[in-house]
C-alpha positions as CSV (number, residue, x, y, z in Angstrom):
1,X,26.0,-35.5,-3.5
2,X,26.7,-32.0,-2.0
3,X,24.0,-30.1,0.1
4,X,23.6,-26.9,0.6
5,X,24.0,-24.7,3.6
6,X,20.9,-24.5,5.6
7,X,20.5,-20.9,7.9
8,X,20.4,-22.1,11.9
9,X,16.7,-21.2,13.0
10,X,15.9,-20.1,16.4
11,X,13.5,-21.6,19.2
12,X,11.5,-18.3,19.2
13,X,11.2,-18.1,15.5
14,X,9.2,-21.6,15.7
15,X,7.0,-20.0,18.6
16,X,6.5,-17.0,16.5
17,X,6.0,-19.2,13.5
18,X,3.2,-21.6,15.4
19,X,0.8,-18.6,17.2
20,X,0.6,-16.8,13.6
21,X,-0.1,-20.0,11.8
22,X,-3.0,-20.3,14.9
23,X,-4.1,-16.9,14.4
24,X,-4.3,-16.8,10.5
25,X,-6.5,-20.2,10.6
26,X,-8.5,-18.9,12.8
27,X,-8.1,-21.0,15.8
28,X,-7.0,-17.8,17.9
29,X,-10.1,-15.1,17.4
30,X,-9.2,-11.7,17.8
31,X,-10.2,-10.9,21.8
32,X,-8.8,-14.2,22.5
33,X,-5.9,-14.7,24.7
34,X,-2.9,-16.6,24.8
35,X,-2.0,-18.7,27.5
36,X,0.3,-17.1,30.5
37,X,4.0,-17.0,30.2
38,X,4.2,-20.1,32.4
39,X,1.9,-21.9,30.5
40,X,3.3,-21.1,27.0
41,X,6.9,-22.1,28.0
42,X,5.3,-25.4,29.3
43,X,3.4,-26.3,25.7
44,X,6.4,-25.0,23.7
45,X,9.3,-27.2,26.2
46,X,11.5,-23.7,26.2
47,X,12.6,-21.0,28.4
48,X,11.1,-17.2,29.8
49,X,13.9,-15.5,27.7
50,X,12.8,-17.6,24.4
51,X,8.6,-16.7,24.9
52,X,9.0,-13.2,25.7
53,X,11.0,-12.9,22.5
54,X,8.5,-14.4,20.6
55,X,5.8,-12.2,22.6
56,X,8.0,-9.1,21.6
57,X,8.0,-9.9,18.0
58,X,4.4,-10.5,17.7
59,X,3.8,-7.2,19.8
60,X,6.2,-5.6,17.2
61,X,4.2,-7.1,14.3
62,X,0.6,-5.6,15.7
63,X,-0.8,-9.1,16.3
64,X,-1.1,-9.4,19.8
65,X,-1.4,-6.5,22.6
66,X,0.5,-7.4,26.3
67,X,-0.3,-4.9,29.1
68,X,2.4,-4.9,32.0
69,X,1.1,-6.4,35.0
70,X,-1.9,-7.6,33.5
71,X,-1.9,-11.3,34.8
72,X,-4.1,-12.5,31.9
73,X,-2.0,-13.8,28.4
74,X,-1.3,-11.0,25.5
75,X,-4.6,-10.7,23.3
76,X,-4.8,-11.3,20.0
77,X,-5.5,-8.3,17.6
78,X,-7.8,-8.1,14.7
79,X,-5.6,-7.9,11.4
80,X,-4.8,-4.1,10.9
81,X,-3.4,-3.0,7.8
82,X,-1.0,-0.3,9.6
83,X,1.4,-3.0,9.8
84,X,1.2,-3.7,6.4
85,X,1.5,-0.2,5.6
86,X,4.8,0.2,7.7
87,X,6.4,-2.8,6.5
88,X,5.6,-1.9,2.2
89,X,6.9,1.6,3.4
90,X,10.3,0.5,4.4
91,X,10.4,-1.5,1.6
92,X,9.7,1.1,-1.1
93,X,12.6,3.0,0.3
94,X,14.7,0.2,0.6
95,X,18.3,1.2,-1.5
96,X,17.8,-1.3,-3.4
97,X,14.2,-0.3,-4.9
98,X,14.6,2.3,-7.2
99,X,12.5,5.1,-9.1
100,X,11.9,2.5,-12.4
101,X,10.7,-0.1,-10.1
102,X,8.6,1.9,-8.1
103,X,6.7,3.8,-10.7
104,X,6.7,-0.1,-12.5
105,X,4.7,-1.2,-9.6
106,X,2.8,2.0,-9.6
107,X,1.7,1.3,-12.9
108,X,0.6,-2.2,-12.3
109,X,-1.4,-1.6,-9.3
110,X,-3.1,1.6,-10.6
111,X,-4.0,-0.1,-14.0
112,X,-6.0,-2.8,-11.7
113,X,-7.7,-0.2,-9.6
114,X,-8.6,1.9,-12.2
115,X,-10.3,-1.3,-13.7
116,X,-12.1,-2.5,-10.7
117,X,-13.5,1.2,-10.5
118,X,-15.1,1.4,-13.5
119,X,-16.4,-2.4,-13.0
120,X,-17.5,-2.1,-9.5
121,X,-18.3,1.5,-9.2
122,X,-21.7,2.8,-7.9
123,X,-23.4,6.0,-8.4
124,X,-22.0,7.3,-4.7
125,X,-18.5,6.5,-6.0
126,X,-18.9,8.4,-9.0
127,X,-20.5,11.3,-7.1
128,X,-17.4,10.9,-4.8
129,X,-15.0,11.0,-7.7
130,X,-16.9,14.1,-9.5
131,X,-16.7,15.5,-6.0
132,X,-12.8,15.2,-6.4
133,X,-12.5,16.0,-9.7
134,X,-14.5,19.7,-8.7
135,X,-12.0,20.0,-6.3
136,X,-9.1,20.0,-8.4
137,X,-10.9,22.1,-10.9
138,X,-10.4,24.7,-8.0
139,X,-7.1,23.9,-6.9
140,X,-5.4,24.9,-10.1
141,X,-6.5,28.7,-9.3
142,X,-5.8,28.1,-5.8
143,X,-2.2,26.4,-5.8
144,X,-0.4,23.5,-5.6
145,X,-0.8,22.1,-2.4
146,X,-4.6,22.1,-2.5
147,X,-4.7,20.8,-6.4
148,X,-2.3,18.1,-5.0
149,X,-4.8,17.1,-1.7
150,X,-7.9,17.0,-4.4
151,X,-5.6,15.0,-6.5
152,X,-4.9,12.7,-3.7
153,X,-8.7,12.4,-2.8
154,X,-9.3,11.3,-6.4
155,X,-6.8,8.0,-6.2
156,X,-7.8,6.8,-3.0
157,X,-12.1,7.3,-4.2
158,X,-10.1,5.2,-6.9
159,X,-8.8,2.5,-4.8
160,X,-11.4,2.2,-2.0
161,X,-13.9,1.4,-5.3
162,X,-11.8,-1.8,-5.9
163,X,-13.0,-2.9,-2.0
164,X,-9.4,-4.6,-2.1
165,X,-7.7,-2.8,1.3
166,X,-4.6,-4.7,0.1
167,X,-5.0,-2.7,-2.6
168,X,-5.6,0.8,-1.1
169,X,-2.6,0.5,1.2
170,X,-0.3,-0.8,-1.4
171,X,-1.6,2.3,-3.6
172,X,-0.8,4.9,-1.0
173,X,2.3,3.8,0.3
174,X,4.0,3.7,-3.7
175,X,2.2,7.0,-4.3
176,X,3.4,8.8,-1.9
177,X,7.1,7.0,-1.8
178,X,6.5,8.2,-5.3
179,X,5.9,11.3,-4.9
180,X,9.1,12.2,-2.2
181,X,11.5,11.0,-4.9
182,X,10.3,13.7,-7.0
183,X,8.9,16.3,-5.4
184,X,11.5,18.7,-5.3
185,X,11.5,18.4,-9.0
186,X,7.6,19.1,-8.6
187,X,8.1,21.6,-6.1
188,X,10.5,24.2,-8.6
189,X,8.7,23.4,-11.9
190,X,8.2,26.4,-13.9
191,X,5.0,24.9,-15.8
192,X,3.3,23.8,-12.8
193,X,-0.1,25.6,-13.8
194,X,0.2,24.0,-17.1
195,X,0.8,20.7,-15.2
196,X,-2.4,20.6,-13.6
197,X,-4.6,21.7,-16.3
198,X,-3.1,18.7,-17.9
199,X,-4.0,16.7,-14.9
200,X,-6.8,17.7,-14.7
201,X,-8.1,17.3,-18.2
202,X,-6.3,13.3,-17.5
203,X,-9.0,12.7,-14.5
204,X,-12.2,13.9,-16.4
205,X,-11.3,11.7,-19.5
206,X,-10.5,8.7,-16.4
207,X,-13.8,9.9,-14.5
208,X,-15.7,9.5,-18.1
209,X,-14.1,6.0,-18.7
210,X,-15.2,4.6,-15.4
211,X,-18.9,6.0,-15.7
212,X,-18.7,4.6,-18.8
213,X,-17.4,0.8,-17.1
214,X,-14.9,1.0,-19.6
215,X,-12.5,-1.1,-17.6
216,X,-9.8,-1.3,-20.1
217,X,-9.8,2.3,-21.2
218,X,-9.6,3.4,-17.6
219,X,-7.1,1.0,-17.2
220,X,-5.3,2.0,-20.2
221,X,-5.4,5.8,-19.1
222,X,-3.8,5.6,-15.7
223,X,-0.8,3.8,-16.8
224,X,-0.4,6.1,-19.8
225,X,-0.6,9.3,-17.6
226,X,2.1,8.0,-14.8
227,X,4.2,6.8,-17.7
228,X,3.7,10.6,-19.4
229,X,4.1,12.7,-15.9
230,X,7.0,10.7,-14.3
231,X,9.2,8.8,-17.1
232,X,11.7,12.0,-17.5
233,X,12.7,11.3,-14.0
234,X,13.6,7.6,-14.9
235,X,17.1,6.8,-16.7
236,X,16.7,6.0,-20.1
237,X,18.2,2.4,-20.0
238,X,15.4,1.5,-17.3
239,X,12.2,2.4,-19.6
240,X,11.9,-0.8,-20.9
241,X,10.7,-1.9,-17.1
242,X,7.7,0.4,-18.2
243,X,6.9,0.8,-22.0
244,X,5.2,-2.9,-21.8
245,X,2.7,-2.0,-19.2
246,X,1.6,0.5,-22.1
247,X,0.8,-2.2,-25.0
């Protein structure tokens, strides 16, 4: 019998690990607030230098808010998805994360909200999404940087449809990560006008599938576009992450 290495674990990590597992059930609201220093180095049996770590890493984290010289405990914060959104940022720049694997994801997660839009759309989000679309329409005699905003507009009508804000925060963050990976390409395209009539032809068919509620063919038409406009940038020996998100 041989067992494996096991990674030493820190008193403030099980401090950390117990007031989360408190707040995510519910038994701390947020508003609440923790007990005083005093009192929390009491219930846990461990020192001022071990709690105020753990207070420091739950501040870091967004889930509780300390005030200096406020002689009251930290309070507990409502769940935010800023934090969220900083920590799938990081990640998506992460080295190891590249190009394939983002526009991969990208694929996956736009399939699903296109979907959910053309499921759970009402007539304001397809107003909304027309409303985009218009914009866009404009933007390709205007330039770039206002086709792009429009264009922008029209994913996140997109996404806040799906009423998922996992989902719309996931869907920016990739986007844009995205989008800085290859925008200089972008940025010196000689075709660009011919770029966005394309993309803008691409929304009106999506806009018709999710008036329609065709989920699938919504669905079907956001991975196809990303795969279309952003492949090239992709080494060859990576497509195969992509092509069976297109089947």
């Amino acid at each position: 019998m041989r067992f494996e290495p096991v990674a030493p674990v820190r008193a403030y990590e099980r401090v950390v690990e117990q007031i989360e597992q408190a707040v995510v059930s519910g038994a701390l609201k947020p508003g609440e607030r923790l007990p005083s220093e005093r009192e929390l180095m009491i219930q846990f049996g461990v020192g001022r230098s071990t709690i105020r770590e753990a207070l420091r890493v739950l501040q870091a984290a967004e889930m509780i808010r300390s005030r200096p010289g406020d002689p009251r405990g930290p309070e507990v914060l409502a769940a935010s998805p800023v934090a969220l959104h900083r920590s799938m940022h990081r990640l998506a720049r992460a080295d190891h994360v590249g190009l394939a694997e983002l526009l991969q994801f990208r694929m996956i997660l736009d399939g699903s909200a296109h979907l959910l839009a053309a499921e759970l759309r009402t007539e304001d989000d397809l107003t909304g999404l027309a409303e985009a679309l218009e914009a866009m329409r404009e933007g390709v005699s205007h330039g770039y940087a206002e086709f792009s905003r429009a264009d922008v507009a029209f994913h996140e009508v997109i996404a806040r449809i799906s009423r998922n804000p996992l989902l719309v925060v996931s869907e920016e963050v990739v986007r844009g990560v995205v989008l800085e990976l290859i925008e200089d390409k972008l940025e010196h395209a000689s075709n660009r006008t011919s770029l966005m009539r394309t993309w803008l032809a691409h929304h009106a068919e999506v806009l018709d599938a999710v008036r329609a509620s065709d989920g699938a063919g919504a669905a079907h038409l956001a991975k196809q576009a990303l795969y279309d406009n952003y492949a090239e940038y992709v080494p060859a020996e990576h497509h195969a992450l992509l092509t069976p998100l297109l089947r």
